[in-house]
C-alpha positions as CSV (number, residue, x, y, z in Angstrom):
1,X,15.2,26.2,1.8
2,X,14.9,28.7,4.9
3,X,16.4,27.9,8.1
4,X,13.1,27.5,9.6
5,X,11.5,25.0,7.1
6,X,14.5,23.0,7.6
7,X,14.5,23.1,11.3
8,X,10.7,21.8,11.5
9,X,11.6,19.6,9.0
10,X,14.3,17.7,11.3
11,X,12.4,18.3,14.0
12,X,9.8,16.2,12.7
13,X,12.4,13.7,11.9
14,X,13.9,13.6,15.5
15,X,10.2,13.1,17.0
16,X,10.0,9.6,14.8
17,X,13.3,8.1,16.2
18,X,12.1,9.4,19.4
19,X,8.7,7.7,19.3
20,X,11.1,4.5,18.0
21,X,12.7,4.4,20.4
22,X,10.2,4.9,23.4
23,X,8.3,1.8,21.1
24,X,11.0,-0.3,21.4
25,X,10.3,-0.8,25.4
26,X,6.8,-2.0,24.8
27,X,8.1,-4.7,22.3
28,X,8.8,-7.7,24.6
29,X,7.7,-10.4,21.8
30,X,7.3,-11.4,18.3
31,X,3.2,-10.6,18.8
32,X,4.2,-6.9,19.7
33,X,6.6,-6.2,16.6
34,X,3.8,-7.7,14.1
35,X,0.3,-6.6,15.5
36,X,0.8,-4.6,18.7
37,X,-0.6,-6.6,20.7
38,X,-4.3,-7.1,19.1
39,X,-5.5,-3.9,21.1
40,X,-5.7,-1.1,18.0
41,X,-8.8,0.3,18.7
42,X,-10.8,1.8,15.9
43,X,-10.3,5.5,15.9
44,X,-6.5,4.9,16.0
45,X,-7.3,1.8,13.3
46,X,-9.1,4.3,11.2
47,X,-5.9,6.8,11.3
48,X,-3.1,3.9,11.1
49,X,-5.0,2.4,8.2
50,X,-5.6,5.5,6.1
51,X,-2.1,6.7,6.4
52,X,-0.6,3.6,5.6
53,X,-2.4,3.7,2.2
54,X,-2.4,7.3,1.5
55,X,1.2,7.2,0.1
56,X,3.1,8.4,-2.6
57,X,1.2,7.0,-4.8
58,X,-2.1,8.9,-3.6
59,X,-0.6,12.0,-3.1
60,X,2.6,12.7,-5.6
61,X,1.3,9.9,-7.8
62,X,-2.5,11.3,-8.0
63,X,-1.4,14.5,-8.7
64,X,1.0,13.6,-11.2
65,X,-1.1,11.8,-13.1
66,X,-4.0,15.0,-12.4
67,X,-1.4,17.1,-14.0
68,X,-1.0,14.7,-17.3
69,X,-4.5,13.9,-17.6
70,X,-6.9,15.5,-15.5
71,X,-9.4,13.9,-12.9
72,X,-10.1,11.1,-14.7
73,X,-7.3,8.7,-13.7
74,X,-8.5,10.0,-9.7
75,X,-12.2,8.5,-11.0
76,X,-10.1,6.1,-12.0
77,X,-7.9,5.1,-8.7
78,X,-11.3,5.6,-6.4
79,X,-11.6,1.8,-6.8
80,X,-9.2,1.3,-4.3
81,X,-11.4,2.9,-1.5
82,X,-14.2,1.6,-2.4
83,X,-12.9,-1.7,-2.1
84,X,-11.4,-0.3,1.6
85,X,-15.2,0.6,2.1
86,X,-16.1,-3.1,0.7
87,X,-13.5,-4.7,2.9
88,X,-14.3,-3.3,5.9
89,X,-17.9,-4.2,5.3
90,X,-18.0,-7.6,4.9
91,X,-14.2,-9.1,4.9
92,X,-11.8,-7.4,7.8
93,X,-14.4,-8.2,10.5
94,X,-14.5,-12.3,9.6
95,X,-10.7,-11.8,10.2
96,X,-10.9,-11.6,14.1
97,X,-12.4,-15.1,14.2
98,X,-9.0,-16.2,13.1
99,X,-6.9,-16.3,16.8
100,X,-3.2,-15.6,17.1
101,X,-3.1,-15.0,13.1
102,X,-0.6,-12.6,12.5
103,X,-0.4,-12.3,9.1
104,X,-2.1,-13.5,5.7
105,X,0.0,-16.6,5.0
106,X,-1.6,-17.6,9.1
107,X,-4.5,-17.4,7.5
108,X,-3.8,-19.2,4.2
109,X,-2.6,-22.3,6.0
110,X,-5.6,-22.1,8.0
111,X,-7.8,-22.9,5.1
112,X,-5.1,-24.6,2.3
113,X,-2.4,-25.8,4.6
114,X,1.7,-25.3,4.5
115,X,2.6,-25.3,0.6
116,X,-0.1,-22.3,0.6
117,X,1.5,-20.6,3.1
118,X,4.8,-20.8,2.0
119,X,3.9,-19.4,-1.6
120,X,2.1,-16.5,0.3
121,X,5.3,-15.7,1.9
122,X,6.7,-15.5,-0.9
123,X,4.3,-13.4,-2.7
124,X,4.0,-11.3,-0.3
125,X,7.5,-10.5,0.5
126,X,8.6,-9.5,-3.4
127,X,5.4,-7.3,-3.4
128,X,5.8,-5.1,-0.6
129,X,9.5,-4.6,-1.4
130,X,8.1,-3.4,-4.6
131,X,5.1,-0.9,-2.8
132,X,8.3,0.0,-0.3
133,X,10.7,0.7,-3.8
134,X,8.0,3.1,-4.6
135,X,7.5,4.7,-1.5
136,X,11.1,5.3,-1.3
137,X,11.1,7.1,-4.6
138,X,8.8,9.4,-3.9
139,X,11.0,10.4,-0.5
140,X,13.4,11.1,-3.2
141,X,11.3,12.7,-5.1
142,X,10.4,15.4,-2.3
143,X,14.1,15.7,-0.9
144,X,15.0,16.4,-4.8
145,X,12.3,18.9,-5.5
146,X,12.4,21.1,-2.4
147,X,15.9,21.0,-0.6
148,X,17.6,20.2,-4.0
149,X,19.8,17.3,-3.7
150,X,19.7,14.7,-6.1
151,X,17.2,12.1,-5.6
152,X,19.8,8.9,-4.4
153,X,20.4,10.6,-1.6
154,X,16.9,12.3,-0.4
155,X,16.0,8.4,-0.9
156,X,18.8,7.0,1.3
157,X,17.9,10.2,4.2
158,X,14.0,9.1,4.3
159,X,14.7,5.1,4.5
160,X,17.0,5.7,6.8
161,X,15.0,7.2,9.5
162,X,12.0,5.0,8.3
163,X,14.6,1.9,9.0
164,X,15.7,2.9,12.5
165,X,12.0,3.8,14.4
166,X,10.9,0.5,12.3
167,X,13.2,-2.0,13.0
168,X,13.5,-1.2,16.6
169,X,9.8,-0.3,17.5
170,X,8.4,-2.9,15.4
171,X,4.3,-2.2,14.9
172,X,4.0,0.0,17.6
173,X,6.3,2.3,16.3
174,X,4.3,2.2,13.4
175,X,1.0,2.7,14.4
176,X,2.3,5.5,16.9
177,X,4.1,7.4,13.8
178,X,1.6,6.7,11.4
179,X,-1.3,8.5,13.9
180,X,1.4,11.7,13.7
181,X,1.8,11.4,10.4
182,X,-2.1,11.2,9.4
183,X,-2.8,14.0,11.4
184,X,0.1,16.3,9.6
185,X,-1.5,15.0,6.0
186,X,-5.1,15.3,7.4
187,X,-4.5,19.1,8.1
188,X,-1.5,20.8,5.5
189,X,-2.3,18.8,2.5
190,X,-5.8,20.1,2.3
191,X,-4.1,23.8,3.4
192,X,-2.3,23.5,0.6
193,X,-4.9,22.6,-1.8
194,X,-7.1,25.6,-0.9
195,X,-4.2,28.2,-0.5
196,X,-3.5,27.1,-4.5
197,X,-6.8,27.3,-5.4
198,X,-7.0,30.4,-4.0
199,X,-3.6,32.1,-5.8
200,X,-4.7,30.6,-9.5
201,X,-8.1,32.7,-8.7
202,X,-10.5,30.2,-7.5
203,X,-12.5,27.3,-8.0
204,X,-14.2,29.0,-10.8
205,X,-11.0,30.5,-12.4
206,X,-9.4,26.9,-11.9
207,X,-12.0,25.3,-14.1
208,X,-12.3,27.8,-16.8
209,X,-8.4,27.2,-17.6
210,X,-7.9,24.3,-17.9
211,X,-9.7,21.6,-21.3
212,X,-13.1,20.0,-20.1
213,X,-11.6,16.5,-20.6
214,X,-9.5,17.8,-17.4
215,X,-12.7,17.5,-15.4
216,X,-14.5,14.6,-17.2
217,X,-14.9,10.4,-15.5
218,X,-12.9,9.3,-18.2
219,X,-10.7,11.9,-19.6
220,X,-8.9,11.1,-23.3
221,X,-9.1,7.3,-21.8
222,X,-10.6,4.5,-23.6
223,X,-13.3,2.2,-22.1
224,X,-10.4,-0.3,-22.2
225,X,-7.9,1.7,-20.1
226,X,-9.8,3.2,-17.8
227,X,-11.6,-0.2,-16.8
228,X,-8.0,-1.6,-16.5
229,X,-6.8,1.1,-14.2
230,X,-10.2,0.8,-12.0
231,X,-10.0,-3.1,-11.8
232,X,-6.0,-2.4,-10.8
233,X,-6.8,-0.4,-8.1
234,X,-9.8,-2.4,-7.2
235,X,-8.2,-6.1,-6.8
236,X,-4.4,-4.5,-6.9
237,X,-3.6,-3.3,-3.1
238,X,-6.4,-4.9,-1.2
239,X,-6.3,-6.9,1.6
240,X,-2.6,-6.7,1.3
241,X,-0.5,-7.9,4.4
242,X,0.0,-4.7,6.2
243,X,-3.8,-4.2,5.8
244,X,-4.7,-7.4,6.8
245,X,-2.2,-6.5,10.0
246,X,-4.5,-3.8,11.1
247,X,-7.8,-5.6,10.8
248,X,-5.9,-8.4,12.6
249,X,-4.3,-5.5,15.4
250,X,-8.0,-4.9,16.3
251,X,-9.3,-6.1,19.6
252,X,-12.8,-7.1,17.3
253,X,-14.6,-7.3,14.8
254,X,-16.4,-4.2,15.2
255,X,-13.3,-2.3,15.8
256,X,-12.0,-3.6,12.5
257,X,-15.0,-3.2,10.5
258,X,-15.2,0.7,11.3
259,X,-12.0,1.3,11.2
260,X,-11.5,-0.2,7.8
261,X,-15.0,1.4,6.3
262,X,-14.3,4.7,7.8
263,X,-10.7,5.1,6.1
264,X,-12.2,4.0,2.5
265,X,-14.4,7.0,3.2
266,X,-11.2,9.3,3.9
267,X,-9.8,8.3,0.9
268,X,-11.7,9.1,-1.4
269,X,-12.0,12.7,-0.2
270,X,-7.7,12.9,-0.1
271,X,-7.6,11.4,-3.5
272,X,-9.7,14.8,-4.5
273,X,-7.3,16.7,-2.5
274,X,-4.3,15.4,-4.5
275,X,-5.8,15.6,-7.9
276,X,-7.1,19.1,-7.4
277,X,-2.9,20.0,-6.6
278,X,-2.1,18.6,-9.7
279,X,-4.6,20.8,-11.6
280,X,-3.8,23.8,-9.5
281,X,-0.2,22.8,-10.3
282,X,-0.6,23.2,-14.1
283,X,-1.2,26.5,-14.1
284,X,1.3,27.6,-12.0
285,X,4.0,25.4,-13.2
286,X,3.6,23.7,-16.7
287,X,6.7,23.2,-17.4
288,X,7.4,20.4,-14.3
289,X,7.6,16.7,-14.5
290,X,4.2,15.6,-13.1
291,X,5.4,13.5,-10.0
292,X,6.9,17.4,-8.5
293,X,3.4,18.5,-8.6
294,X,2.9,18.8,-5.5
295,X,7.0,19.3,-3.7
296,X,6.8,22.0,-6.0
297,X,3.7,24.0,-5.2
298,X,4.4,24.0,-1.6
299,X,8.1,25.4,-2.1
300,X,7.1,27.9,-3.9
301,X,3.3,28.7,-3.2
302,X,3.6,28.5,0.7
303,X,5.0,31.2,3.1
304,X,7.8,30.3,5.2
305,X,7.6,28.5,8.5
306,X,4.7,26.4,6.7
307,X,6.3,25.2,4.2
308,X,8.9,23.2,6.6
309,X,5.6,21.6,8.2
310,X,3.6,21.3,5.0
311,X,6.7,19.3,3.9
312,X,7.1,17.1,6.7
313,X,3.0,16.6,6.4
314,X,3.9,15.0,2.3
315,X,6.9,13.0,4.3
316,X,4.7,11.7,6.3
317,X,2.4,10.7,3.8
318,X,5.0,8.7,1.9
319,X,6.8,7.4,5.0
320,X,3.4,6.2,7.2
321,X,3.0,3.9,4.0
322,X,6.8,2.7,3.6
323,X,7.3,1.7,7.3
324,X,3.8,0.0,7.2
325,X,5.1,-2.2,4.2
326,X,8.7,-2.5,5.6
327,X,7.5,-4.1,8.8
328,X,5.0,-6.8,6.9
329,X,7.9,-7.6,4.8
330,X,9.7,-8.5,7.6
331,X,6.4,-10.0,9.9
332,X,5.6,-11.8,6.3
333,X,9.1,-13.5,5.9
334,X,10.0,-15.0,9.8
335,X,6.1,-16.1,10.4
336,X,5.2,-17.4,6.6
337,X,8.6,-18.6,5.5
338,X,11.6,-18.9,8.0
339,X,9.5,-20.7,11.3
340,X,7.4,-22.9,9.7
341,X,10.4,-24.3,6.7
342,X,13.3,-23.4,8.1
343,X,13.5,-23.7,12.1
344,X,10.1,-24.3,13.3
345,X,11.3,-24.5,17.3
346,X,12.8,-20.8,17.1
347,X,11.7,-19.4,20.2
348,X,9.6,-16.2,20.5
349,X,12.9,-13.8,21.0
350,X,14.8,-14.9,18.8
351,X,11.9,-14.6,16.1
352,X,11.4,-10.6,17.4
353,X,15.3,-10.2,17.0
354,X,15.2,-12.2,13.2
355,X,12.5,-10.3,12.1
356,X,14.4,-6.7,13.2
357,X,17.1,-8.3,11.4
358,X,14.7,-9.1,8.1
359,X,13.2,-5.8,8.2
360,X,16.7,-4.0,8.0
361,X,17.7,-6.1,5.1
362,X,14.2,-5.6,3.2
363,X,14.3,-1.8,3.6
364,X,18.2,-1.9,1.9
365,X,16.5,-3.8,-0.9
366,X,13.6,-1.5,-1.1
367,X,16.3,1.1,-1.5
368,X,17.6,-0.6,-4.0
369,X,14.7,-0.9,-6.1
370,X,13.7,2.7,-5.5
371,X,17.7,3.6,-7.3
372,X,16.3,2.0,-10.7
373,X,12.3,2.8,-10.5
374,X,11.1,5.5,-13.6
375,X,7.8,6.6,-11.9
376,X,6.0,6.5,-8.6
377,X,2.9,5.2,-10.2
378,X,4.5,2.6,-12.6
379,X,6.3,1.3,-9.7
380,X,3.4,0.6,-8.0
381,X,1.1,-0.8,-11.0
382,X,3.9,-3.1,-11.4
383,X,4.0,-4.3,-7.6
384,X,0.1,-4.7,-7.8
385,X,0.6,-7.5,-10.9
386,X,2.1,-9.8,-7.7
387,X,-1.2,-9.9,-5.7
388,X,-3.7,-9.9,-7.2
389,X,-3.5,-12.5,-9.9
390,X,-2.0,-14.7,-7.2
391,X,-3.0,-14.4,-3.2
392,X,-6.1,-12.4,-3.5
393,X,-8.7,-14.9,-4.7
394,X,-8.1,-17.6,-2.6
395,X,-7.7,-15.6,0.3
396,X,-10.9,-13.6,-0.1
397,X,-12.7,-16.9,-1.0
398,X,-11.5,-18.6,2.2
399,X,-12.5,-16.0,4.5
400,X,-15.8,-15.4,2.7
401,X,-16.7,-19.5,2.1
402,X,-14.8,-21.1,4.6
403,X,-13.0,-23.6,2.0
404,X,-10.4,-25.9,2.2
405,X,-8.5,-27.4,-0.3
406,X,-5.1,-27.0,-0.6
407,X,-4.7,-27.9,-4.5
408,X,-6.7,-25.8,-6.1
409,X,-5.3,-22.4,-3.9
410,X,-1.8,-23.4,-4.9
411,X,-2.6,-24.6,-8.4
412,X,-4.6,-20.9,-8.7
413,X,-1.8,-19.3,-7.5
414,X,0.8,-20.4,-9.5
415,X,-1.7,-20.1,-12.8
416,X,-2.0,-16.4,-11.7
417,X,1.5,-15.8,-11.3
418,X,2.6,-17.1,-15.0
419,X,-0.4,-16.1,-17.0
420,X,0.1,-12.5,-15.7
421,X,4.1,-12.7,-16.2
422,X,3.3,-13.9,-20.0
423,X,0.9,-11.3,-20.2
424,X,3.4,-8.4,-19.3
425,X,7.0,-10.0,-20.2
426,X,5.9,-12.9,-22.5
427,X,7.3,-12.5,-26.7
428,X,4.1,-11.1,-27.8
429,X,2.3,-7.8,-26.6
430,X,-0.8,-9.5,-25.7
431,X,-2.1,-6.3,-23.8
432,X,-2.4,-4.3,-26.9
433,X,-3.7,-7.0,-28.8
434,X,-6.4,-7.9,-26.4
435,X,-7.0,-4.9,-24.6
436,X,-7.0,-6.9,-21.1
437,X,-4.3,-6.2,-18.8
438,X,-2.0,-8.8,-17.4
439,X,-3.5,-8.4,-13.7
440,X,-7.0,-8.6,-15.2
441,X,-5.6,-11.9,-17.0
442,X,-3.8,-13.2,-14.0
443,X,-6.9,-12.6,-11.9
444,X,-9.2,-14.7,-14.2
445,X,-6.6,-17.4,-14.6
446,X,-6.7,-17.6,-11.1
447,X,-10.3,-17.7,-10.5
448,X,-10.8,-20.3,-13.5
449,X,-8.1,-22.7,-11.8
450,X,-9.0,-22.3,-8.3
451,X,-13.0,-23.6,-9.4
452,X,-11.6,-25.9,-11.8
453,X,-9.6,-27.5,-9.2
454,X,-11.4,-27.3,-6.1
455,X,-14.5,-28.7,-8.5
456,X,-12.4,-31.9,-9.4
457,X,-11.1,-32.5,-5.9
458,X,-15.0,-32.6,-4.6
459,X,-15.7,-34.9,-7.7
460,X,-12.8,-36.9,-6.8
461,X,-13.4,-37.4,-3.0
462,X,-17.4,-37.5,-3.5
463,X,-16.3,-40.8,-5.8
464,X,-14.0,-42.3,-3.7
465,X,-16.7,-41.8,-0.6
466,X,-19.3,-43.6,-2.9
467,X,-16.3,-46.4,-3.6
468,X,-15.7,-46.9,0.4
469,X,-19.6,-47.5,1.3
């Protein structure tokens, strides 16, 4: 790597524990480390939000996958913006009605009381140390594919800067990094799309190349698996807690609901831009695992000076979405678990210094995870089998209906949870021999119990209401 790609490169690094550390002063409580205060407005929303999803799973992974199989697994993914654009339509702005929430398990004892809480806590902790493993991995993917030290290390370099401006700046570091960072991906990931267009010949040139099935919806994908990567990335990642943090962060409801829509918007456009990379990518390097893709074309396709920026931009990519998970992993834990069950009189400083505490911690676990992961993309699929066959229904019904009842969330929940783990680790491969997935399973296991239940408890009190008169 050139001298001057590696000088931007830690100059960009220095500028994050710079913008930490500035952050920290501004972080006087507990409501400052987990959503800045509730005055995010939407443009900055828009950019927070957007980077924070646009990972490595939408860049790396999308082009990796592009590489292997062409745009139909990006036709495929689009579900999750849409249901960004969906969210932000009719869901994030009914989540400013709910004062002082700070994170979804706030919002979950709301409607089904403490036991629901507690089990979103849970839930939500394992799976955003498992969308932070992933994130991780693809830091040491790039460090591994462009400086050229082995991966363990690149992932232990990234975490560790994402750690320090995290843990000490709380959400406002965050939000301030990830506007950096979405402006570096907004402008040298779509350079580098069109400068490797441009050296494989063109559009034109690009498409007569490469197999038709390349540019087909569905690819060589069945009905079955392409449904069951659509309804993945539909139910998988959305309304997650650090999502829900931003529509929360927003001083209203309009502020969330544009800032929300308008992001969906921009990612569907960036998963085209990371897809396309992967294509360009197979001609110019077919011989690569997929998940270089993109490290690889700008080491070698870019010109030096931008490739030092160009890489910072994909580090930034990766890193907006790690810190954003990192920090309501931590939020998620001291709010949802540790002050309500465990010492419910902790006072508001020593909850900010806890959860600075709980965030360092988390990101060494992450790491951990990231040391064993096999793919970017698995590691994320995997992740998404936590939320959405257990939180995810009864939170979206809640907000939507307004309903209370605290047995059928947690009997849904927990239904969810083991139909989905006997789906994907149970004796018999139940996936092949259905041709459902185990989140589609969980989620339907879930919905079934949560009416079933919350059904039977109206019977039940509607009964006992006719007994008393």
């Amino acid at each position: 790597m050139h001298p001057f790609d590696l000088l931007g490169l830690v100059t960009y690094f220095i500028i994050l524990v710079l913008v930490g550390y500035r952050s920290a002063k501004r972080v006087s409580g507990s409501a400052d480390f987990a959503v800045a205060g509730n005055r995010i407005i939407w443009p900055v929303l828009f950019a927070t939000l957007a980077a924070s999803f646009l990972g490595g799973g939408a860049s790396m992974g999308q082009a990796g996958k592009a590489f292997s199989e062409g745009y139909a697994f990006m036709f495929a993914a689009s579900a999750f913006p849409i249901a960004t654009m969906i969210s932000g339509i009719w869901i994030a702005p009914r989540l400013k009605r709910y004062a002082n929430a700070h994170t979804v398990g706030d919002i979950m004892a709301h409607h089904f009381g403490p036991t629901a809480r507690l089990a979103t806590g849970v839930f939500s902790v394992v799976f955003c140390i498992g969308i932070l493993g992933a994130q991780a991995l693809a830091v040491g993917t790039v460090f591994h594919a462009i400086v050229g030290i082995d991966t363990a290390t690149g992932i232990i370099i990234g975490m560790g800067v994402v750690l320090l401006y995290s843990t000490i700046g709380g959400m406002w570091a965050v939000i301030q990094t990830d506007v950096i960072q979405f402006l570096m991906l907004a402008v040298f990931l779509p350079l580098t799309m069109m400068i490797g267009v441009h050296q494989v010949g063109g559009a034109e040139a690009l498409v007569a190349a490469l197999p038709e099935t390349h540019f087909s919806i569905m690819g060589n994908y069945s009905v079955s698996a392409f449904a069951s990567i659509f309804l993945a990335f539909l139910l998988g990642e959305t309304l997650v807690p650090p999502y829900t943090q931003r529509a929360l962060s927003a001083p209203d409801a309009r502020h969330a609901r544009i800032g929300y829509t308008v992001a969906g918007g921009f990612g569907l456009v960036f998963y085209f831009i990371s897809a396309t990379i992967g294509l360009v990518a197979v001609l110019q390097y077919p011989g690569i695992v997929p998940d270089f893709a993109v490290p690889t074309l700008i080491r070698d396709a870019l010109p030096v000076g931008l490739t030092g920026l160009v890489l910072a931009s994909l580090l930034a990519v990766v890193m907006s979405t790690a810190d954003s998970y990192l920090n309501s992993a931590a939020v998620s834990f001291v709010s949802d678990i540790y002050k309500p069950f465990i010492n419910p009189n902790v006072s508001d400083r020593r909850k900010l210094w806890i959860e600075r505490v709980v965030n360092l911690l988390i990101g060494i676990g992450a790491v951990i995870f990231a040391l064993y992961a096999t793919s970017i993309v698995d590691a994320l699929l995997l992740s998404y089998t936590l939320w959405a066959p257990t939180i995810l229904v009864p939170f979206v019904l809640a907000v939507m209906l307004d309903l209370r009842c605290s047995r059928s969330a947690v009997a849904a929940m927990l239904a969810g949870a083991v139909v989905t783990g006997i789906w994907e680790w149970g004796p018999f491969a139940l996936q092949d021999m259905t041709g459902v997935s185990g989140l589609v399973a969980g989620v339907l296991a879930n919905i079934g119990v949560f009416v079933a239940v919350y059904c039977l408890c109206r019977r039940v009190s509607g009964n006992s209401a006719n007994t008393q008169a």
